[in-house]
VMD Tcl script that draws the C-alpha trace (Angstrom):
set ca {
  {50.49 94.07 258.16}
  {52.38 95.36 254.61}
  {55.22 95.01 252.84}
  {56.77 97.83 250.61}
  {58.40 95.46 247.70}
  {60.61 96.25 244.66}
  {60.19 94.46 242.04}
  {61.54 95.62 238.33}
  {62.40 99.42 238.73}
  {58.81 100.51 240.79}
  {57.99 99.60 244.62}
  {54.93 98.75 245.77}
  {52.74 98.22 249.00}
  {51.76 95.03 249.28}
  {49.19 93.04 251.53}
  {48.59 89.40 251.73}
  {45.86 88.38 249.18}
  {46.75 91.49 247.18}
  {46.69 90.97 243.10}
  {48.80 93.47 240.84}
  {50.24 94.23 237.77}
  {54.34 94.10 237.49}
  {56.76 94.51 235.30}
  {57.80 90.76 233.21}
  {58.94 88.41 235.55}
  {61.20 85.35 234.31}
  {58.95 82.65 235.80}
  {56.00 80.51 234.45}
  {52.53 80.62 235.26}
  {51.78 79.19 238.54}
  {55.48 79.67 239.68}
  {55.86 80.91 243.11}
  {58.28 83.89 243.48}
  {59.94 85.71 246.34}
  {59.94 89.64 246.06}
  {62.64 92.10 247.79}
  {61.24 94.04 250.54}
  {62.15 97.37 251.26}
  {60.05 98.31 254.31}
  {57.65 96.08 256.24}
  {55.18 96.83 258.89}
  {53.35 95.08 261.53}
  {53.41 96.06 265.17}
  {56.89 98.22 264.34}
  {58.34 99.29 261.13}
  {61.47 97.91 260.15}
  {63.56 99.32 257.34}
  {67.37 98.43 258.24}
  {68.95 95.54 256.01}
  {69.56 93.45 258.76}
  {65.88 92.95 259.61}
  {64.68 92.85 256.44}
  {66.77 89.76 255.82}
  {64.37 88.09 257.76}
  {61.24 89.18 256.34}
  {60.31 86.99 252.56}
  {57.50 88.18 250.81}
  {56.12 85.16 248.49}
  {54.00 85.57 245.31}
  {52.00 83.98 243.00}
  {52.98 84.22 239.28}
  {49.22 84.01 238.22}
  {49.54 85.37 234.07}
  {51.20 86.87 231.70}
  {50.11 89.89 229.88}
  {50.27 92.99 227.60}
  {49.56 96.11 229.00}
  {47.18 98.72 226.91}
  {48.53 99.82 223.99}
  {50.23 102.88 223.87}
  {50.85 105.73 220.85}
  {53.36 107.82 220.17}
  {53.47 110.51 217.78}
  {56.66 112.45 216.50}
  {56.06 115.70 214.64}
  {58.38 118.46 213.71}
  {56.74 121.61 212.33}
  {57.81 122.91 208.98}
  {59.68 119.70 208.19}
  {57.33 117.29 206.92}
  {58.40 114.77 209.70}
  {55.94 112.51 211.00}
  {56.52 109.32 213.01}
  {53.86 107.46 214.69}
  {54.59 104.12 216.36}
  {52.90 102.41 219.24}
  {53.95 100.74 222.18}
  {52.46 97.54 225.13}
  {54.59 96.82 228.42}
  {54.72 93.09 228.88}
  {53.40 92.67 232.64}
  {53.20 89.79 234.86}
  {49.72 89.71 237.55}
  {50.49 88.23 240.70}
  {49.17 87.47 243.96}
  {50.65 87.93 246.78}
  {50.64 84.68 249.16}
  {52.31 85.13 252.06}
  {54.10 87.94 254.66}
  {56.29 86.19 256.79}
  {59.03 86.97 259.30}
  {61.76 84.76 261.11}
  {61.40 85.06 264.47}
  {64.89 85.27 266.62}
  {64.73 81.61 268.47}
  {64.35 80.02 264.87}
  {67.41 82.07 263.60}
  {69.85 81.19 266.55}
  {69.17 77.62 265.97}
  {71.98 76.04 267.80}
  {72.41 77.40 271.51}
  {75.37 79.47 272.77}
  {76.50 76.17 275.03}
  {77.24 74.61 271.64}
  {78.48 77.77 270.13}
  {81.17 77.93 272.64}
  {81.71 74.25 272.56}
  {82.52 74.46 268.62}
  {84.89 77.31 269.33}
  {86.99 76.18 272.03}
  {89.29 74.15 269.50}
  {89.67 76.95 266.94}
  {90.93 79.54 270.33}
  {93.00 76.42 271.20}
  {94.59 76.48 267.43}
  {95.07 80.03 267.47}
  {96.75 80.34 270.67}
  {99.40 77.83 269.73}
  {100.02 79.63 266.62}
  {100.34 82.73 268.18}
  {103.28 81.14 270.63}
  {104.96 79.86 266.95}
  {105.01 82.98 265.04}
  {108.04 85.22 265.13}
  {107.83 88.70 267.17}
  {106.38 91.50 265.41}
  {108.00 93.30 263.03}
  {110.63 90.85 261.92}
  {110.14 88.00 259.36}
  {111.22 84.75 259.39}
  {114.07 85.14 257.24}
  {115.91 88.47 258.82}
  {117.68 88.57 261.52}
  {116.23 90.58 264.82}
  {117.80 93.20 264.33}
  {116.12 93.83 260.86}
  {112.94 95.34 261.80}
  {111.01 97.97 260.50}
  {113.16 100.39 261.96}
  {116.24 99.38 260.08}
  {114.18 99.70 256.71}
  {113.46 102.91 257.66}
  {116.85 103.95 258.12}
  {117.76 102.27 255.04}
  {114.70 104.61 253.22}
  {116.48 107.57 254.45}
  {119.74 106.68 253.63}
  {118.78 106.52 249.91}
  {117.01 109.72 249.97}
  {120.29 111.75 250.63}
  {122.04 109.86 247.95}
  {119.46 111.53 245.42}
  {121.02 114.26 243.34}
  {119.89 117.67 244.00}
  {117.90 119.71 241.24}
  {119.99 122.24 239.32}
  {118.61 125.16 239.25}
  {118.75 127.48 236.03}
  {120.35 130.96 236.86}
  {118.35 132.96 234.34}
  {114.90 131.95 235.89}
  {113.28 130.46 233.22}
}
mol new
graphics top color blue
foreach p $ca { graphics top sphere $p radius 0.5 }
foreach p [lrange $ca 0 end-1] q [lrange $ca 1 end] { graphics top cylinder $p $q radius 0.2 }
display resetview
């Protein structure tokens, strides 16, 4: 069983037990974490969101550290410029505790006999407003006869009263 995890801007495959170096992570030492999985893999590989909202991958923050120090050197021939600076990567080491999925019966906690129990008064509430509301396409404030179809006539009644464009006799 793995886990392919994000964590900072690189992914990595991850197994239970596993210790590795990641980018700075804002928690203290000994501070347990929970990384974002991307792919995981027991049995079956599962990669769609949906799933992998059910799979937590759990870390220990063990240290913080610098990475190896780095140098870089700028040169530009026939200019006399020279830059050399260096740079370290602040890292994090963790170890990874635990690969865990929700199983179905623990995320449909409450059975569908109380499901349908709890929604029985909101279908109730619904159906009476239904029976309230005025008939589609007219508001409460219009008469019946002022539907949609009478602002569309009232549309096309404006659009005849528009001017027509004049247009110039010499062409230009």
């Amino acid at each position: 069983m793995y886990a392919i995890v994000r964590s900072g801007s690189k992914q990595y495959r991850v197994e239970r037990g596993q210790r590795l170096l990641v980018e700075r992570l804002p928690a203290d030492e000994g501070a347990s974490v929970r990384l974002e999985p991307l792919l995981y893999r027991s049995d079956e590989i599962v990669t769609d969101s949906a799933a992998l909202g059910r799979v937590s991958v759990t870390a220990k923050v063990i240290e913080h550290v610098r990475g190896e120090k780095l140098r870089v050197f700028k040169f530009k021939p026939k200019r006399g410029y020279k830059r050399r600076t260096g740079h370290r990567q602040s890292l994090t080491r963790i170890e990874v505790t635990e690969i865990a999925t929700k199983t179905a019966e623990k995320a449909a906690k409450a059975p569908a006999a109380e499901k349908a129990a709890k929604a029985a008064p909101r279908k109730a509430a619904r159906k009476a407003a239904r029976e309230g509301a005025p008939a589609k396409g007219a508001s409460a404030g219009r008469p019946a006869t002022e539907g949609k179809a009478a602002a569309g006539k009232a549309a096309s009644a404006k659009r005849e009263k528009a001017p027509a464009r004049k247009e110039d006799s010499d062409g230009s």
